[in-house]
Phi, psi and omega in degrees: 000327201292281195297316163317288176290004138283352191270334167266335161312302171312329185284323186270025179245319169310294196291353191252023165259308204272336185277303191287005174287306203266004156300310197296297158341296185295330200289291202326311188298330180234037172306320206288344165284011318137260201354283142341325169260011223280343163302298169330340181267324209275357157286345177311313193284309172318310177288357168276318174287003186269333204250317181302288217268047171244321192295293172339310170291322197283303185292005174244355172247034198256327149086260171273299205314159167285173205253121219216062187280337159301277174315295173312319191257326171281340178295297186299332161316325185257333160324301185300297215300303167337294173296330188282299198270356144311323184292287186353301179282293201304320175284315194294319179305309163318293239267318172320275171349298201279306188307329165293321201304322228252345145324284172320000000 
């Protein structure tokens, strides 16, 4: 079992290696078109490793049972979501706070 998952782990680091080589290309060649959106690219890389170590957990805790990755992945799709924009409005809601503060 050990070596079955490691050998998918290599597969899957080898192809999301090889896919962002080639992302990385396209962002270069058409940075000056980017450019303007280039805040919108910067959550990508955290949701990605973010999405590598949720897929790692589903597939090592799934153990004999079968895997229900439509129900599991929309729970958890609105768990994340939830939590990203409570968090979101709490910082933003700080920065509000400290910035009047610091007004005065």
């Amino acid at each position: 079992m050990q070596v079955e998952a490691a050998r998918t782990n290599l597969i899957i680091i080898t192809s999301m290696g090889l896919a962002m080589f080639l992302l990385g290309l396209f962002l270069y060649f058409n940075a000056s078109r980017i450019a303007p959106y280039m805040r919108y690219l910067l959550p990508l890389p955290p949701i990605s490793v973010a999405a590598y170590i949720y897929v790692l957990n589903v597939v090592g805790a799934k153990g004999d049972r079968a895997l229900n990755i439509s129900k599991d992945l929309l729970v958890e799709t609105v768990i994340g979501t939830v939590s990203f924009v409570l968090i979101t409005v709490l910082l933003l809601g700080q920065y509000y706070m400290i910035s009047l503060l610091l007004r005065k």
